[in-house]
Biopython code that builds the backbone (N, CA, C, O; Angstrom):
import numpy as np
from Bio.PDB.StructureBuilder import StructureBuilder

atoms = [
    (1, "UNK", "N", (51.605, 38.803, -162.231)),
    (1, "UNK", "CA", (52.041, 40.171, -162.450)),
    (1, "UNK", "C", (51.302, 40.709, -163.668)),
    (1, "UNK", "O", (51.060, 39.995, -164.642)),
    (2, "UNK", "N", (50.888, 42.228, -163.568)),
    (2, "UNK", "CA", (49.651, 42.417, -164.411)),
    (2, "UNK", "C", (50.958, 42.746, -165.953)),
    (2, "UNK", "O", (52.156, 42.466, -166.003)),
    (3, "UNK", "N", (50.488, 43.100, -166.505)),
    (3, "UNK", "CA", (51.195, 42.865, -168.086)),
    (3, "UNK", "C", (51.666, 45.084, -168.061)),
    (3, "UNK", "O", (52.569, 45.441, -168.817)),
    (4, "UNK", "N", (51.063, 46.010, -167.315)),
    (4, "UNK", "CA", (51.686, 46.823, -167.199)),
    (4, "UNK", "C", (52.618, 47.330, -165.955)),
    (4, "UNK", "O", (53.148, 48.411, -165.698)),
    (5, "UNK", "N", (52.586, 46.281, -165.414)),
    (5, "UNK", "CA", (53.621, 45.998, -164.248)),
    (5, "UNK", "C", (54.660, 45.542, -164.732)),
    (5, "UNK", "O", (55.772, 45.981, -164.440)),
    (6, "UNK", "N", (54.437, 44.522, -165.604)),
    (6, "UNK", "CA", (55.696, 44.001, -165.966)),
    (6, "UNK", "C", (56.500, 44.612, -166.740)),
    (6, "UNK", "O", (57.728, 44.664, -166.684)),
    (7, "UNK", "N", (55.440, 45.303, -167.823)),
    (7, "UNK", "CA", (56.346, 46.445, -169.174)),
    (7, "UNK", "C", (56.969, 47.390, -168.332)),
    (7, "UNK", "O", (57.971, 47.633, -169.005)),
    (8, "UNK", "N", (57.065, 48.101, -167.302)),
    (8, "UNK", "CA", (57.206, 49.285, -166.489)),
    (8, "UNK", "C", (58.463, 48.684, -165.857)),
    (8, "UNK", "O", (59.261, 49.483, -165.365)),
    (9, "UNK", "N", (58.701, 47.555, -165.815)),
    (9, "UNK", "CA", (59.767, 47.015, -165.084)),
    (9, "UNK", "C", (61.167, 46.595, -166.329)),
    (9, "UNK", "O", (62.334, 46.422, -165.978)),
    (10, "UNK", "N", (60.751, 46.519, -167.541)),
    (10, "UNK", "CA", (61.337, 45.807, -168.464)),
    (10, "UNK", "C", (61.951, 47.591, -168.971)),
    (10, "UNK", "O", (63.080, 47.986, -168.678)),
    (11, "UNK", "N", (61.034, 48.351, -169.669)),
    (11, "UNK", "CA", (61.915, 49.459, -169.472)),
    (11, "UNK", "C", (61.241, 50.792, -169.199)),
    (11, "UNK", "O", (60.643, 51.318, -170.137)),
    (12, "UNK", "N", (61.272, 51.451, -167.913)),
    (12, "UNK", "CA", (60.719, 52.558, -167.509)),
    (12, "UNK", "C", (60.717, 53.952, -168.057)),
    (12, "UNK", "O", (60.056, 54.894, -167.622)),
    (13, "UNK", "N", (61.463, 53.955, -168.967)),
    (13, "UNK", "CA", (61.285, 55.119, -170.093)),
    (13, "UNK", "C", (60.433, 54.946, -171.361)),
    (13, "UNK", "O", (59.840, 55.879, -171.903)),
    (14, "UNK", "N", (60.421, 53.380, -171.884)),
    (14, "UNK", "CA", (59.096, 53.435, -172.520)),
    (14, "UNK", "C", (57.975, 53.864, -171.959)),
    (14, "UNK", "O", (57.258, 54.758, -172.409)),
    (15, "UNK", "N", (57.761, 53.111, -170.761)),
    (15, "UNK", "CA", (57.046, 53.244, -169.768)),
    (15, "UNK", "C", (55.949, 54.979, -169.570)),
    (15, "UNK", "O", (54.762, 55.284, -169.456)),
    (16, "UNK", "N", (57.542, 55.802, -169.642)),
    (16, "UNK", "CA", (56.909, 56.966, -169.295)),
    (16, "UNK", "C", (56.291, 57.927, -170.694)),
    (16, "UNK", "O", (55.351, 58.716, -170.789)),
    (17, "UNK", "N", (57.219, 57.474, -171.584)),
    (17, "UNK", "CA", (56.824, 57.734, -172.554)),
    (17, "UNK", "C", (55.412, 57.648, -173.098)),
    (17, "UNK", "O", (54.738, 58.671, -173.219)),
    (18, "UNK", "N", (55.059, 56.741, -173.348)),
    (18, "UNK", "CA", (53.871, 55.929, -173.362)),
    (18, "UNK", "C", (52.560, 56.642, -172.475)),
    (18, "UNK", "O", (51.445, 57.022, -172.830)),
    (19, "UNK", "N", (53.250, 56.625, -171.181)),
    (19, "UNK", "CA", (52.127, 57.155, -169.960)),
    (19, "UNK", "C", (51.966, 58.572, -170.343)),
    (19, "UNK", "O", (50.967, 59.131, -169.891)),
    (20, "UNK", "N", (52.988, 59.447, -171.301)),
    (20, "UNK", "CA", (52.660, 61.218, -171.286)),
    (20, "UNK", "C", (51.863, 60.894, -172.271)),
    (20, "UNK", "O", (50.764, 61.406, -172.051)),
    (21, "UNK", "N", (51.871, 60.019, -173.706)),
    (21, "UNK", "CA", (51.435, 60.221, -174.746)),
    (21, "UNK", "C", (49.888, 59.778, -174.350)),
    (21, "UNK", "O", (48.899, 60.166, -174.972)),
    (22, "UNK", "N", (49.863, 59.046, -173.397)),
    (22, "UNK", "CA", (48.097, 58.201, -173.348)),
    (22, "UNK", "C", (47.397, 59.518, -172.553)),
    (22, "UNK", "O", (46.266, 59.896, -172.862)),
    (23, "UNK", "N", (48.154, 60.143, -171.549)),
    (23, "UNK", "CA", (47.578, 61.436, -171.030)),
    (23, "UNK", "C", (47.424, 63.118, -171.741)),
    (23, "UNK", "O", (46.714, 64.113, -171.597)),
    (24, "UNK", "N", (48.492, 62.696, -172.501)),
    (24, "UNK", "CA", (47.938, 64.153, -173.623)),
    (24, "UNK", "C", (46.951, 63.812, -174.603)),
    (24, "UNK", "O", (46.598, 64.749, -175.320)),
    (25, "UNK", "N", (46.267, 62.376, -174.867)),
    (25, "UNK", "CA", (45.256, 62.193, -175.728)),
    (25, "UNK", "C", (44.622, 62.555, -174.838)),
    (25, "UNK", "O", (44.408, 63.765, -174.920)),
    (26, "UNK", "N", (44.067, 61.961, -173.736)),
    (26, "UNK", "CA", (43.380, 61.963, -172.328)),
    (26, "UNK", "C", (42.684, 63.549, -172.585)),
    (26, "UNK", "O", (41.555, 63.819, -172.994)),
    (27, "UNK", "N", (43.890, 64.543, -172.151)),
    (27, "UNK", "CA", (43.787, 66.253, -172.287)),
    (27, "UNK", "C", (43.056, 66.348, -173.686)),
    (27, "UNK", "O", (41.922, 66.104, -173.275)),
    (28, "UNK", "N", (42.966, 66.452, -174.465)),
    (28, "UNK", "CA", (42.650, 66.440, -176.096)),
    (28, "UNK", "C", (41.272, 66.036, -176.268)),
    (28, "UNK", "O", (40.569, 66.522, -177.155)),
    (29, "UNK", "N", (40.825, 65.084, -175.376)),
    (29, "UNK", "CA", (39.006, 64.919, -174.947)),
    (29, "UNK", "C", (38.178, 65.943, -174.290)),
    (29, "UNK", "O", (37.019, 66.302, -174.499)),
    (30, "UNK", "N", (39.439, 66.476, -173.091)),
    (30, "UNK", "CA", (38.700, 67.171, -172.180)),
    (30, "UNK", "C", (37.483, 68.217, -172.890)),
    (30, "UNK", "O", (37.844, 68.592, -174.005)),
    (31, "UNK", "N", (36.184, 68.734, -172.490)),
    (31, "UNK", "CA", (35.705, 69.893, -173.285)),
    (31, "UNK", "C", (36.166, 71.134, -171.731)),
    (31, "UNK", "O", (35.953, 71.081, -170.520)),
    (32, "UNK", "N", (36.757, 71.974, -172.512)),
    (32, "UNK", "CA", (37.367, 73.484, -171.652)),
    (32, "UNK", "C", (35.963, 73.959, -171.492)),
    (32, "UNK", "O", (35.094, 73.709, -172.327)),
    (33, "UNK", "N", (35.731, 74.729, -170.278)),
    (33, "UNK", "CA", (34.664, 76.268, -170.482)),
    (33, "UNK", "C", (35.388, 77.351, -171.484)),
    (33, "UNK", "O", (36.545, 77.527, -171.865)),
    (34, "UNK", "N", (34.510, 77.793, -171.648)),
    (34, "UNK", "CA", (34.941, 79.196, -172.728)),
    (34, "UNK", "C", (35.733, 80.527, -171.565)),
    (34, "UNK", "O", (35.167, 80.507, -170.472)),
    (35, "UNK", "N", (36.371, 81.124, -171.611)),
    (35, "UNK", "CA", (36.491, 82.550, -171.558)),
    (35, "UNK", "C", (35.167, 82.767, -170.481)),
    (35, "UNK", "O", (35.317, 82.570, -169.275)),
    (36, "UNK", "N", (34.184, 83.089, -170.918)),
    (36, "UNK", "CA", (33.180, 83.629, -170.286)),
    (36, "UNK", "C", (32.622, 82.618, -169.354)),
    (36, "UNK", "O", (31.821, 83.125, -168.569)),
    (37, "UNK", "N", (32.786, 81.435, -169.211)),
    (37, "UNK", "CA", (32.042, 80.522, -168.238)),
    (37, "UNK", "C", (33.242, 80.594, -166.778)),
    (37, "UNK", "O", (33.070, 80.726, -165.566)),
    (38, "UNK", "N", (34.098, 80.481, -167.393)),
    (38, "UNK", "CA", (35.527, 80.486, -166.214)),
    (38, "UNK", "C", (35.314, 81.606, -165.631)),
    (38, "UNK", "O", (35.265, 81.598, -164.401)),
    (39, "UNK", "N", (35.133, 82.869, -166.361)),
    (39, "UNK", "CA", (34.964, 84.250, -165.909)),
    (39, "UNK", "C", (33.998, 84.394, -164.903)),
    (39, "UNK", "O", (34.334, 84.756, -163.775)),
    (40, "UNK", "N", (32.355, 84.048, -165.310)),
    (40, "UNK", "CA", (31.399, 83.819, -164.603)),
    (40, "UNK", "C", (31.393, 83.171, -163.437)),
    (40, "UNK", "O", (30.856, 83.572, -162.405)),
    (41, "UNK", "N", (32.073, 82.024, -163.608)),
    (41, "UNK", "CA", (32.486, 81.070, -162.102)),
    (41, "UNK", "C", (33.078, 81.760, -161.051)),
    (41, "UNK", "O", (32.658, 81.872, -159.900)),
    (42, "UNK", "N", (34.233, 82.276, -161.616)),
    (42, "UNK", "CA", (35.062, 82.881, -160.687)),
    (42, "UNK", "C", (34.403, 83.984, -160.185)),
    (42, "UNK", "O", (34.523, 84.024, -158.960)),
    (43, "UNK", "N", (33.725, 84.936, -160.658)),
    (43, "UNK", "CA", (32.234, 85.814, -159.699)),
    (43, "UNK", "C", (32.534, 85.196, -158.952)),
    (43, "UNK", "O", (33.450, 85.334, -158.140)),
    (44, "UNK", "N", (31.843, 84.427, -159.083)),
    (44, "UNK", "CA", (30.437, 83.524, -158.430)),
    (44, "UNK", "C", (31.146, 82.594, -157.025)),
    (44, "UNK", "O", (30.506, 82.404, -155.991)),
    (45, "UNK", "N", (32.358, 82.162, -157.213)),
    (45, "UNK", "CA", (32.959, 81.448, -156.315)),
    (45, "UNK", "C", (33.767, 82.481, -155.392)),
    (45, "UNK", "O", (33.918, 82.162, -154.213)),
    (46, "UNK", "N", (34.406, 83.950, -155.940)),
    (46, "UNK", "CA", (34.749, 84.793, -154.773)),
    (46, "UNK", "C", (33.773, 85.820, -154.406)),
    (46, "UNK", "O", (34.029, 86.613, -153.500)),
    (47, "UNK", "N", (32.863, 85.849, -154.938)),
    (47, "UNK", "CA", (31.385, 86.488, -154.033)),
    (47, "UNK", "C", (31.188, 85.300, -153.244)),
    (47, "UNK", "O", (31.707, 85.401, -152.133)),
    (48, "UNK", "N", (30.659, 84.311, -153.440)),
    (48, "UNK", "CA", (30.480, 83.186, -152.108)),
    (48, "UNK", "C", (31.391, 83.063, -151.611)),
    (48, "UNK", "O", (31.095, 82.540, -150.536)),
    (49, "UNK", "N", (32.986, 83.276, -151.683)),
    (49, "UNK", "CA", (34.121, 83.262, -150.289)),
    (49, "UNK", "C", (33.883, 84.793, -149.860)),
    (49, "UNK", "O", (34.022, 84.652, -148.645)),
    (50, "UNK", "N", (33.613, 86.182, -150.042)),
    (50, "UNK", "CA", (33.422, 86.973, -149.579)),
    (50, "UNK", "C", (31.911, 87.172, -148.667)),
    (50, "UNK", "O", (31.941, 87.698, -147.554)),
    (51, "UNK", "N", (30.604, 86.681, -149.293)),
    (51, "UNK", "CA", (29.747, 86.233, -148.163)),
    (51, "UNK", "C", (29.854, 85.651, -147.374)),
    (51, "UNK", "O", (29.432, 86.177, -146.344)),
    (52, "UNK", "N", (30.531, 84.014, -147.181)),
    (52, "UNK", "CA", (30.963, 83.346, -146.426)),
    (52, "UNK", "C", (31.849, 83.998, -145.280)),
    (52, "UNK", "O", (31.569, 83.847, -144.091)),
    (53, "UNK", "N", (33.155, 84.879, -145.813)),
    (53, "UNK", "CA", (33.954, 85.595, -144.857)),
    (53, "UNK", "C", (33.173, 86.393, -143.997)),
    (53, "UNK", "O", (33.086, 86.162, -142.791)),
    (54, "UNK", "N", (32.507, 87.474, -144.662)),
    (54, "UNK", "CA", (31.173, 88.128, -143.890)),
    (54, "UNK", "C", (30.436, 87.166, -142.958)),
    (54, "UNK", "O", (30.921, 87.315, -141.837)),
    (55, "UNK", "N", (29.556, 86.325, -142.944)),
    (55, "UNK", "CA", (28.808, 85.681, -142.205)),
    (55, "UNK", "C", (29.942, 85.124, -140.706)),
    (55, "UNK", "O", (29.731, 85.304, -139.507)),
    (56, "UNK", "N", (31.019, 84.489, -141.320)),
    (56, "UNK", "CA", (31.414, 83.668, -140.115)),
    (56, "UNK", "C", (32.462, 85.344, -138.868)),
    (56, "UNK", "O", (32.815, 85.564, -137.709)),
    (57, "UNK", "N", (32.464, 85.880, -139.998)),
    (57, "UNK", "CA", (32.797, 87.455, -138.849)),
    (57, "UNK", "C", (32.575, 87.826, -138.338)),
    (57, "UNK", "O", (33.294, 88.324, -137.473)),
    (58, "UNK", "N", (30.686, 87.967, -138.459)),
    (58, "UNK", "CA", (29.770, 88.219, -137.871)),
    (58, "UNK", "C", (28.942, 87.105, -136.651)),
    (58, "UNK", "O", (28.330, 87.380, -135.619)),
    (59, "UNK", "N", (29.175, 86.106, -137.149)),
    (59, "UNK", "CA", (29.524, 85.172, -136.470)),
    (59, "UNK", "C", (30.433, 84.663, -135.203)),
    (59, "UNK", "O", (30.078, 83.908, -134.298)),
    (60, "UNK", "N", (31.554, 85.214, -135.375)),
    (60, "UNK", "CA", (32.613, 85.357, -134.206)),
    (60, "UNK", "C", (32.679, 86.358, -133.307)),
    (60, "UNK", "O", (33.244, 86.397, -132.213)),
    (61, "UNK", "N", (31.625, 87.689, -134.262)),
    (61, "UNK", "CA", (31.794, 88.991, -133.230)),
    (61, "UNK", "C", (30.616, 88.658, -132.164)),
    (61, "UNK", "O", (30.921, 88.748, -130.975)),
    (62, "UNK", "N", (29.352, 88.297, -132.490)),
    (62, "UNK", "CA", (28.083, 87.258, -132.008)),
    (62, "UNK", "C", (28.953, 87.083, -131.067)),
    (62, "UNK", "O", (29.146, 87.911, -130.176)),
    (63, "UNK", "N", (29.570, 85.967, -131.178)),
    (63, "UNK", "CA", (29.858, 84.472, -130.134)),
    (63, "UNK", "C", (30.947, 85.046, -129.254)),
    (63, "UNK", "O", (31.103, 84.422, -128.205)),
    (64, "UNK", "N", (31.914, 86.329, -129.479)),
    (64, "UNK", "CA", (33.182, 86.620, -128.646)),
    (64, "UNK", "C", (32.363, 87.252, -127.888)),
    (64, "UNK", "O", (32.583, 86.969, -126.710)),
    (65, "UNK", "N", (30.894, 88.515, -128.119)),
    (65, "UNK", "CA", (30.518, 89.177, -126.946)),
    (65, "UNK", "C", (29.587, 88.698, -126.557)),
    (65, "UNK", "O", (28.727, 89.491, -126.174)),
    (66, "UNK", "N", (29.305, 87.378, -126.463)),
    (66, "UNK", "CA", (28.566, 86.681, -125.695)),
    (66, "UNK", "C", (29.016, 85.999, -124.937)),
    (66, "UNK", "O", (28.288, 85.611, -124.023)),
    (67, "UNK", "N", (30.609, 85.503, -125.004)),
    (67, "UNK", "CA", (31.431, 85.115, -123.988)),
    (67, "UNK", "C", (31.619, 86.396, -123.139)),
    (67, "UNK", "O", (31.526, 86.199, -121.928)),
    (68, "UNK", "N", (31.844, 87.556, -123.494)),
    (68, "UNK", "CA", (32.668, 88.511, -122.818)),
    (68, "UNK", "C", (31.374, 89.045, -122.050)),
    (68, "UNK", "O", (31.611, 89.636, -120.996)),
    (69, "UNK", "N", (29.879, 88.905, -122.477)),
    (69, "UNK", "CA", (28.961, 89.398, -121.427)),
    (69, "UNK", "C", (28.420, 87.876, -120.276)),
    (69, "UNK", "O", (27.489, 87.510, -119.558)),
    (70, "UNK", "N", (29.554, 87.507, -120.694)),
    (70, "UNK", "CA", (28.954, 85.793, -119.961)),
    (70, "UNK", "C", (30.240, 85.940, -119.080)),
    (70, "UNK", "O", (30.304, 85.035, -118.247)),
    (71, "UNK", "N", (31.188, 86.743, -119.033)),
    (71, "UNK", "CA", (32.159, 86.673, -118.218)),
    (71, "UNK", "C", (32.371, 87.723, -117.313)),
    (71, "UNK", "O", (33.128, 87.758, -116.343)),
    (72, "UNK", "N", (31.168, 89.062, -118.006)),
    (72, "UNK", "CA", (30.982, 89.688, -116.721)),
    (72, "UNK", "C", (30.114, 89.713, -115.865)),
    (72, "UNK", "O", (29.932, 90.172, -114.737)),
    (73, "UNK", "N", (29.494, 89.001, -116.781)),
    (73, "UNK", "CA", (28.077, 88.209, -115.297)),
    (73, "UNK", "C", (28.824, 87.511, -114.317)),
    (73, "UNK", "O", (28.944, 88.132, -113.261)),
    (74, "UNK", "N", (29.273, 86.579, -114.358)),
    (74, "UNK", "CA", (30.469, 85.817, -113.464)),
    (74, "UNK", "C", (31.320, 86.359, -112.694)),
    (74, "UNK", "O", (31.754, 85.580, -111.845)),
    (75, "UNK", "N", (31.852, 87.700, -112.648)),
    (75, "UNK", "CA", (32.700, 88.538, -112.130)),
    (75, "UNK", "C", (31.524, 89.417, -110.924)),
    (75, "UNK", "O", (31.942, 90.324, -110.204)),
]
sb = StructureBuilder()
sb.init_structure("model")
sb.init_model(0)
sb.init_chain("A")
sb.init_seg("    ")
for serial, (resi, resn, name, xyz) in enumerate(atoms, 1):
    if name == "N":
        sb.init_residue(resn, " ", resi, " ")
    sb.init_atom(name, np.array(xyz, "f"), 0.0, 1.0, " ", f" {name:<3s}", serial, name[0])
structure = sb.get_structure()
């Protein structure tokens, strides 16, 4: 039994204790983007879901009247 298996079993509120304090150092390393990099991203990531939406629209209108002229050939 590994040695934090066993402490976790002996008492689970140290346990958790312990586990918030090792993860808010954890957070305290992280390096954040600034203001302006988050800002920039987010452009950048709902212009590419709004191109993306565009393309596959255009995409479906394509492919529905090509069924629908493929179904009056058949008729």
């Amino acid at each position: 039994m590994s040695e934090a298996h066993a402490h976790q079993k002996k008492n689970p509120a140290a346990w958790l204790l312990q586990y918030f304090r090792e993860s808010a150092e954890e957070i305290r390393k992280v390096s954040w983007p600034s203001k302006q990099d988050t800002f920039k991203y987010s452009v950048i990531v709902v212009g590419l879901c709004v191109i993306l939406a565009v393309f596959f629209a255009g995409l479906d209108w394509v492919l529905a009247l090509g069924i629908q002229k493929l179904i009056e050939i058949k008729k």
